[in-house]
Biopython code that builds the backbone (N, CA, C, O; Angstrom):
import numpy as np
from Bio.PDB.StructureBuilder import StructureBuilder

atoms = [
    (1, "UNK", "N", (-29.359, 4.662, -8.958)),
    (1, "UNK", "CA", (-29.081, 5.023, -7.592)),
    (1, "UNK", "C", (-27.829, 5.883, -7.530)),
    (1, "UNK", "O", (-27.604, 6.918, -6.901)),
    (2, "UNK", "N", (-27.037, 5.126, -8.405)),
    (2, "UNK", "CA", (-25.478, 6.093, -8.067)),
    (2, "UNK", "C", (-25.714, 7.453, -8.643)),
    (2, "UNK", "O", (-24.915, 8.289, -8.223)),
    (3, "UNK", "N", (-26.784, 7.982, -9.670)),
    (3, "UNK", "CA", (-26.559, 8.946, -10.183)),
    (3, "UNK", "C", (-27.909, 10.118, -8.796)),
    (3, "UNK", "O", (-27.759, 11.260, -8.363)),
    (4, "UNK", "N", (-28.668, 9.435, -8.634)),
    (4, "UNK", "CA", (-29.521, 9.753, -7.761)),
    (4, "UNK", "C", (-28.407, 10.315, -6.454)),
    (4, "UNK", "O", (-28.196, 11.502, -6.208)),
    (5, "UNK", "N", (-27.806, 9.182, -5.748)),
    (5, "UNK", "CA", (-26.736, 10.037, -4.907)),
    (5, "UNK", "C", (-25.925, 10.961, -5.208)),
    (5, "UNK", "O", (-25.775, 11.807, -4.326)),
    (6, "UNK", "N", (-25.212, 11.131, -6.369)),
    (6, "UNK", "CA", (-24.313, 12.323, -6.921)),
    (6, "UNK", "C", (-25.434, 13.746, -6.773)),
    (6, "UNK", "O", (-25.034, 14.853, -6.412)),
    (7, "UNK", "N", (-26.585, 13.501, -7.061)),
    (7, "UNK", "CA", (-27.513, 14.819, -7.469)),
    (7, "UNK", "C", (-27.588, 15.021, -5.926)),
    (7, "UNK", "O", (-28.287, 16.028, -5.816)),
    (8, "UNK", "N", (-27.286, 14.656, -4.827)),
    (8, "UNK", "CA", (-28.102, 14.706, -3.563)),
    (8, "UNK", "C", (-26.470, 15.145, -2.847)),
    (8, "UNK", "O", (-26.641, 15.398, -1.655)),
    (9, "UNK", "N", (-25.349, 15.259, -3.155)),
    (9, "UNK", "CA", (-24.044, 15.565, -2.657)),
    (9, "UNK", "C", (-23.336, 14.320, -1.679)),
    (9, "UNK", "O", (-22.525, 14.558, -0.783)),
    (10, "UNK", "N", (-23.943, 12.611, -2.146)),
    (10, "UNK", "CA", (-23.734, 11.771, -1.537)),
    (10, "UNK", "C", (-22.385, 11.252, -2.094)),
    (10, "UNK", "O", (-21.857, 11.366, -3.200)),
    (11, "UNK", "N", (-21.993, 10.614, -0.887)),
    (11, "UNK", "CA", (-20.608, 9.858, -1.354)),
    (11, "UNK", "C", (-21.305, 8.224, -1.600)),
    (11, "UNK", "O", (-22.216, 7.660, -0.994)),
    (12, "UNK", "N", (-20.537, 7.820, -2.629)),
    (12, "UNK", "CA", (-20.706, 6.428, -3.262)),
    (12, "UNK", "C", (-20.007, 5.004, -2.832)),
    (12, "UNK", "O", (-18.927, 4.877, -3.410)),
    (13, "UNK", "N", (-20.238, 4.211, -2.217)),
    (13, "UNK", "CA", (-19.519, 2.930, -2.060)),
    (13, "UNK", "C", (-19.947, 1.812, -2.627)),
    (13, "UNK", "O", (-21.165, 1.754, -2.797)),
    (14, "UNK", "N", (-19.174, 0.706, -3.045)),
    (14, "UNK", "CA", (-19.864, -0.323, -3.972)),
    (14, "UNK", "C", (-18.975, -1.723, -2.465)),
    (14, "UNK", "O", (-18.048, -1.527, -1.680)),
    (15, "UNK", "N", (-19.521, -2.505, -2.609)),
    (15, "UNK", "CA", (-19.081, -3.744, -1.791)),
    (15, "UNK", "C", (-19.888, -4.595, -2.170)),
    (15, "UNK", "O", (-20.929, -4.559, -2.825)),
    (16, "UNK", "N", (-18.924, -5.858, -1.387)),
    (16, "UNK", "CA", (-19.630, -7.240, -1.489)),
    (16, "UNK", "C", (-18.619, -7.624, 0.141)),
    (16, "UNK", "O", (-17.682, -7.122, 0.762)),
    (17, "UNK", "N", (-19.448, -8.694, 0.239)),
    (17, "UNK", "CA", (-18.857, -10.095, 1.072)),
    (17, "UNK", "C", (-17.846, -10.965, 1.361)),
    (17, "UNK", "O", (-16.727, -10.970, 1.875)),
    (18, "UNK", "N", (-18.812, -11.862, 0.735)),
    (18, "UNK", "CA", (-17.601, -13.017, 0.095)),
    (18, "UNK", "C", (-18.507, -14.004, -1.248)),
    (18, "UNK", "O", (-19.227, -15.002, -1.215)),
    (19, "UNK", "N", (-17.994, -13.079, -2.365)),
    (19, "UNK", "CA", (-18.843, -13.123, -3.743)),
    (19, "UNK", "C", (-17.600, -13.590, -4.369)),
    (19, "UNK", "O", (-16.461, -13.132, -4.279)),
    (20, "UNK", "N", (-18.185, -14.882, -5.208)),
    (20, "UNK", "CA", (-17.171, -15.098, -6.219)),
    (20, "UNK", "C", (-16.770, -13.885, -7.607)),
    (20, "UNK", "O", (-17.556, -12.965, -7.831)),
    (21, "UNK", "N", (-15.314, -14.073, -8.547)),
    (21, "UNK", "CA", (-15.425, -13.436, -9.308)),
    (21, "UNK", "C", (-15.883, -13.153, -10.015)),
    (21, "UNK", "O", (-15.331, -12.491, -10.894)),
    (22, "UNK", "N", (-17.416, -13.546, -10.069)),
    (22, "UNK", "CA", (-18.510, -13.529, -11.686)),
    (22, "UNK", "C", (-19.130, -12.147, -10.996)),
    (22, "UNK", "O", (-19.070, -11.075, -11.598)),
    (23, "UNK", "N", (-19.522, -12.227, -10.136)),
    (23, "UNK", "CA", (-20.475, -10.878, -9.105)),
    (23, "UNK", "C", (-19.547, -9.996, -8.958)),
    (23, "UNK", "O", (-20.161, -8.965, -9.235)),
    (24, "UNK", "N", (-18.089, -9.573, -8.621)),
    (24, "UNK", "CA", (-17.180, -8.756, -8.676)),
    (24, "UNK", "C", (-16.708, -8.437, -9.987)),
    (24, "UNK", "O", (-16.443, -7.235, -10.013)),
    (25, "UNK", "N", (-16.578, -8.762, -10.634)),
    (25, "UNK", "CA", (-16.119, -8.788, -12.045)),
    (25, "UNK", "C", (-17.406, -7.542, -12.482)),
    (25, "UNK", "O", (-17.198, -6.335, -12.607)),
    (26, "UNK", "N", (-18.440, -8.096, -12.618)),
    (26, "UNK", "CA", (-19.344, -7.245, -12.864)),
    (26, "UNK", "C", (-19.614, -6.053, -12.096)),
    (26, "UNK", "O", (-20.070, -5.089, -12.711)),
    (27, "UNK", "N", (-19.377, -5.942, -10.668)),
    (27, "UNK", "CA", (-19.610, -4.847, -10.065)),
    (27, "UNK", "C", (-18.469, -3.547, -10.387)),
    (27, "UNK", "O", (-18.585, -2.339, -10.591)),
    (28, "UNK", "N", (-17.240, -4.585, -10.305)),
    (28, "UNK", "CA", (-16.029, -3.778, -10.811)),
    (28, "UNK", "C", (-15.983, -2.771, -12.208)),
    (28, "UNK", "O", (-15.175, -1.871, -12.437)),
    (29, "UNK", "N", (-17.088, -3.218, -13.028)),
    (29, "UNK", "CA", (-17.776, -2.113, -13.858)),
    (29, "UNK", "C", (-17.466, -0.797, -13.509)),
    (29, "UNK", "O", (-16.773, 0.011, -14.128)),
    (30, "UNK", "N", (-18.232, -0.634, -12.132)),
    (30, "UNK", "CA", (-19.253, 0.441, -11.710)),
    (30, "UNK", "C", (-17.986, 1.180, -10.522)),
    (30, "UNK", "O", (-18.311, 2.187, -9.892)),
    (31, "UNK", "N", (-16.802, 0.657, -10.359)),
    (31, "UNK", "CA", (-15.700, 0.982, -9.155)),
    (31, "UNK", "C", (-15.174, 2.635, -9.710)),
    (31, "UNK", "O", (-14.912, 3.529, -8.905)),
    (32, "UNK", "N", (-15.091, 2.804, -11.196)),
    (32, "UNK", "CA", (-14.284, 4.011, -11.734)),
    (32, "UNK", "C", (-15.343, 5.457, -10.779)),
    (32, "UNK", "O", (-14.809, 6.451, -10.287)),
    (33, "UNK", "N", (-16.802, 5.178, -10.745)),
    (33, "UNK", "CA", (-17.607, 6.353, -10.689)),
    (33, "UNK", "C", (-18.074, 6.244, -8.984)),
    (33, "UNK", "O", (-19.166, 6.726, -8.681)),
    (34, "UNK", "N", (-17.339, 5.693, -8.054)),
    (34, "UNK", "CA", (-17.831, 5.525, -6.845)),
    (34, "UNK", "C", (-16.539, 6.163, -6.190)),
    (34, "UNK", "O", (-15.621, 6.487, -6.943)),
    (35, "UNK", "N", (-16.420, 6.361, -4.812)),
    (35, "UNK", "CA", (-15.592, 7.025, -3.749)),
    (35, "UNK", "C", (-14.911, 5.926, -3.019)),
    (35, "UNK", "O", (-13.690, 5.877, -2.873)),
    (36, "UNK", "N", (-15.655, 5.149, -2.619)),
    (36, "UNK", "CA", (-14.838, 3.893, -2.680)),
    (36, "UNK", "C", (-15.603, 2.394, -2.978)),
    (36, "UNK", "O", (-16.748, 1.968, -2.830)),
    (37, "UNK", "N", (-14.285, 1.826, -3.495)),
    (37, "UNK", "CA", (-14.804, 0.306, -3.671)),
    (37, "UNK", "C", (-14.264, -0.824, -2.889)),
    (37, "UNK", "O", (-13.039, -0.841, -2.767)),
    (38, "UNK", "N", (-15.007, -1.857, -2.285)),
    (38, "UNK", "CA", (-14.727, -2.757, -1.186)),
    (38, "UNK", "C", (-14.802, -4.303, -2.081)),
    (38, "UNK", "O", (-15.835, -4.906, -1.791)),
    (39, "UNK", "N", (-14.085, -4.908, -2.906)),
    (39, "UNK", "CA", (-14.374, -5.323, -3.824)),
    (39, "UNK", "C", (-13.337, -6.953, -3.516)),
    (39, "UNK", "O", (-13.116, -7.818, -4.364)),
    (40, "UNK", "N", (-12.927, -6.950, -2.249)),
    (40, "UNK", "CA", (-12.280, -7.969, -2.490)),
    (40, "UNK", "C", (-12.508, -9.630, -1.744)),
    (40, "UNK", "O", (-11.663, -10.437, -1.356)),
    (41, "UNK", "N", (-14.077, -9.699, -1.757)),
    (41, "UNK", "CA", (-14.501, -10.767, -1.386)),
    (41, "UNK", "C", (-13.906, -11.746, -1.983)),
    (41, "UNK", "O", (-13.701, -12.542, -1.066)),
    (42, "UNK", "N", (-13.436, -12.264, -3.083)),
    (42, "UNK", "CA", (-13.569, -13.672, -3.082)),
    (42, "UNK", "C", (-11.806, -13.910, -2.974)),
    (42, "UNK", "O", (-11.335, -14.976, -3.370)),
    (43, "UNK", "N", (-10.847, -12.748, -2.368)),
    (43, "UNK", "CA", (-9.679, -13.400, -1.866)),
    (43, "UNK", "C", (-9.828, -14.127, -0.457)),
    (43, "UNK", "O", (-8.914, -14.656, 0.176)),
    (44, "UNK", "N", (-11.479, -14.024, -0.014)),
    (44, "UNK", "CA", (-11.676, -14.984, 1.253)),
    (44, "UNK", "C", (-12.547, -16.220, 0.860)),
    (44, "UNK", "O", (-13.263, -16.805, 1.673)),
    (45, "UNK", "N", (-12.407, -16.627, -0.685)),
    (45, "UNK", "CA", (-12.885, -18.280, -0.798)),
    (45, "UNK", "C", (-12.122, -18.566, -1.536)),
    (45, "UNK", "O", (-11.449, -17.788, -2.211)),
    (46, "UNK", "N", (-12.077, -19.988, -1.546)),
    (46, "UNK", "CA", (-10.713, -20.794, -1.852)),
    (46, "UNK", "C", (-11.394, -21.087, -3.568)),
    (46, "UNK", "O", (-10.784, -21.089, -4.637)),
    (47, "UNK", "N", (-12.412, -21.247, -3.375)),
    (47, "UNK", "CA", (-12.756, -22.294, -4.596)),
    (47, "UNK", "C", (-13.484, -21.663, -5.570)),
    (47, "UNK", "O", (-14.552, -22.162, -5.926)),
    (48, "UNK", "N", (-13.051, -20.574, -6.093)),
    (48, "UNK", "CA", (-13.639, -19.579, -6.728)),
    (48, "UNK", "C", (-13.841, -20.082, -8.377)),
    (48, "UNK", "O", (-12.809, -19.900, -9.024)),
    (49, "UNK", "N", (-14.501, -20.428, -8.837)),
    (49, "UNK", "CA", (-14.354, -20.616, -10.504)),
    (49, "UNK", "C", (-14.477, -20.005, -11.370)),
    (49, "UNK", "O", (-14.908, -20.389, -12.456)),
    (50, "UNK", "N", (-14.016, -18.568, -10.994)),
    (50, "UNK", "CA", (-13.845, -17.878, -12.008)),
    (50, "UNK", "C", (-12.528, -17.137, -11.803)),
    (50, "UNK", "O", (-11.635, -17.228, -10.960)),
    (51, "UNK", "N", (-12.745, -16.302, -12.971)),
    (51, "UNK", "CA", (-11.231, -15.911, -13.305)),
    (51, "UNK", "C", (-11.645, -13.903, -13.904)),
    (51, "UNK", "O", (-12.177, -13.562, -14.960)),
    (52, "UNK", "N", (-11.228, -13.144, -12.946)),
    (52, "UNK", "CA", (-11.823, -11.777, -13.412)),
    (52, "UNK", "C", (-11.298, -10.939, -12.651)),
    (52, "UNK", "O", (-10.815, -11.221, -11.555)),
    (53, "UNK", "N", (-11.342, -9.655, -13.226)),
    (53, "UNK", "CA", (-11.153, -8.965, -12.210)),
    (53, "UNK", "C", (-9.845, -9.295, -11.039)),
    (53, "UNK", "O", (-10.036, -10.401, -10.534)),
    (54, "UNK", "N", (-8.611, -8.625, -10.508)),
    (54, "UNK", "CA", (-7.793, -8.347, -9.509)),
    (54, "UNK", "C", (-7.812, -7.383, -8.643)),
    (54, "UNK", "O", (-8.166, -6.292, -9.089)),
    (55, "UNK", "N", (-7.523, -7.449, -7.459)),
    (55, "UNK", "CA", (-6.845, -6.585, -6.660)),
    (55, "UNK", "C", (-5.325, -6.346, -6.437)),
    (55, "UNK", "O", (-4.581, -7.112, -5.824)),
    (56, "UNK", "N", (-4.985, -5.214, -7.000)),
    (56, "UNK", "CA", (-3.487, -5.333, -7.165)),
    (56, "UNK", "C", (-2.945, -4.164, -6.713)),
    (56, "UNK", "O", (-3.240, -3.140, -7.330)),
    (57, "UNK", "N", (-2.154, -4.087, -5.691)),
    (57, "UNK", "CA", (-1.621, -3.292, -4.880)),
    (57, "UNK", "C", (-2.228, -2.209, -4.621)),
    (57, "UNK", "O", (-1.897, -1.048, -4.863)),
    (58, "UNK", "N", (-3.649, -2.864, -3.833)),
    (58, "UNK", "CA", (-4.995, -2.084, -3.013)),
    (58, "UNK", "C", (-5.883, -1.872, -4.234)),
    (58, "UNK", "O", (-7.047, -1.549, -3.999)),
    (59, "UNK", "N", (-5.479, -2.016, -5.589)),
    (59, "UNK", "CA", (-6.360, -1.068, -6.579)),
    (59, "UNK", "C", (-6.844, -2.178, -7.252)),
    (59, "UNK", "O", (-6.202, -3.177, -7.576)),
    (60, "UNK", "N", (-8.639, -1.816, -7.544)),
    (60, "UNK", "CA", (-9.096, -3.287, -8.669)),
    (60, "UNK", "C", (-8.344, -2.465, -10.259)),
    (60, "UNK", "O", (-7.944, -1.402, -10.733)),
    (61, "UNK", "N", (-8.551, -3.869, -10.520)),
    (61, "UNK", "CA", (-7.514, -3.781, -11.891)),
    (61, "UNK", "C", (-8.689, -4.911, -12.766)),
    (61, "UNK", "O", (-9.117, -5.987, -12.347)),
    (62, "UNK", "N", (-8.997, -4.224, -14.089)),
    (62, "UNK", "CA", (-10.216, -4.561, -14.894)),
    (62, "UNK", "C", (-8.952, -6.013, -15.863)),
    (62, "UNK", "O", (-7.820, -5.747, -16.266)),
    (63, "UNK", "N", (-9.624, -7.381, -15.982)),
    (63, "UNK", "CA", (-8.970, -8.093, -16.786)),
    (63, "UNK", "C", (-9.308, -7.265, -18.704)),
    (63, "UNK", "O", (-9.881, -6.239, -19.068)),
    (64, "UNK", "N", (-8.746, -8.146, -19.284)),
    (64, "UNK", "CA", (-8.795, -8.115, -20.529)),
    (64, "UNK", "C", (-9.877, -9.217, -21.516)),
    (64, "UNK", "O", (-9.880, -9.606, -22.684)),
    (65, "UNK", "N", (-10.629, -9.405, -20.454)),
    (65, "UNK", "CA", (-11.328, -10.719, -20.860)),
    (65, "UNK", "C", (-12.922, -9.804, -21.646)),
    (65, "UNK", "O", (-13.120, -8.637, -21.307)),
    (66, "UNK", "N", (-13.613, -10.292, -22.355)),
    (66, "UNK", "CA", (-14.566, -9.829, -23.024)),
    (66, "UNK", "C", (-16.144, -9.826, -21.853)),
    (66, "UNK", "O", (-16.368, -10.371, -20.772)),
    (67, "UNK", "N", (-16.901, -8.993, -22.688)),
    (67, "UNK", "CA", (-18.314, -8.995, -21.629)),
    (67, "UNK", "C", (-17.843, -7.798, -20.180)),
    (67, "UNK", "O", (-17.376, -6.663, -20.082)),
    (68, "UNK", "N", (-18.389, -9.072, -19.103)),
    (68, "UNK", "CA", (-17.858, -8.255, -17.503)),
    (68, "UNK", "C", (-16.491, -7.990, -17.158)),
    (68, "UNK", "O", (-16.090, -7.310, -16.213)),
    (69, "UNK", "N", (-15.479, -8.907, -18.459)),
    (69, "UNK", "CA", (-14.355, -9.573, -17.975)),
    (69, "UNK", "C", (-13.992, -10.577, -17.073)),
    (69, "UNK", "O", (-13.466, -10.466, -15.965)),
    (70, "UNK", "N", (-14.403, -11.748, -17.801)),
    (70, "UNK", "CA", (-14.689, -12.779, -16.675)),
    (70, "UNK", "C", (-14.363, -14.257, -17.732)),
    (70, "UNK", "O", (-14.811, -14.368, -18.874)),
    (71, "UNK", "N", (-13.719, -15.025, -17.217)),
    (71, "UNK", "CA", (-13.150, -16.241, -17.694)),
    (71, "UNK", "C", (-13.591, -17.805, -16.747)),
    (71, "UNK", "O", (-13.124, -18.146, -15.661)),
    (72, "UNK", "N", (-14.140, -18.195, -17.195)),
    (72, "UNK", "CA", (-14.223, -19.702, -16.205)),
    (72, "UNK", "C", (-13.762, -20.810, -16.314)),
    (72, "UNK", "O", (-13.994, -21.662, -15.457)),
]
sb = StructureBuilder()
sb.init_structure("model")
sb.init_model(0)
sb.init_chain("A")
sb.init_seg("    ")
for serial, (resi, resn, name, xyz) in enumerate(atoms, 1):
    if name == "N":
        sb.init_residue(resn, " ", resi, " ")
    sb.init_atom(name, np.array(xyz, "f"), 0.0, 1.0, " ", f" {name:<3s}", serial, name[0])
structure = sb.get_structure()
């Protein structure tokens, strides 16, 4: 899809909700090749069990963790 919109002169957005860090972690992949990314659902649940992926001063910031980057 994302490459399908680039060929068509579309702008790209990636989002979620309120997704824990296993679903962000992984989407956060895909944040470098989009226009914007809306990525900070799970600073609105408390009980998140995972560990991935930040938002750090407005910008996602990729962990160091192996795979999606994702720790539980």
């Amino acid at each position: 899809m994302l490459s399908l919109a680039r060929s068509l002169d579309m702008k790209v957005m990636i989002g979620c909700m309120t997704e824990t860090s296993c679903a962000i972690s992984a989407a956060s992949q895909l944040s470098p090749m989009v226009d914007w990314a809306d990525l900070d659902g799970a600073l609105l649940i408390k009980n998140d069990p995972y560990e991935g992926m930040k938002v750090v001063d407005g910008k996602v910031t990729l962990s160091d963790y192996p795979g999606i980057g994702l720790k539980s």
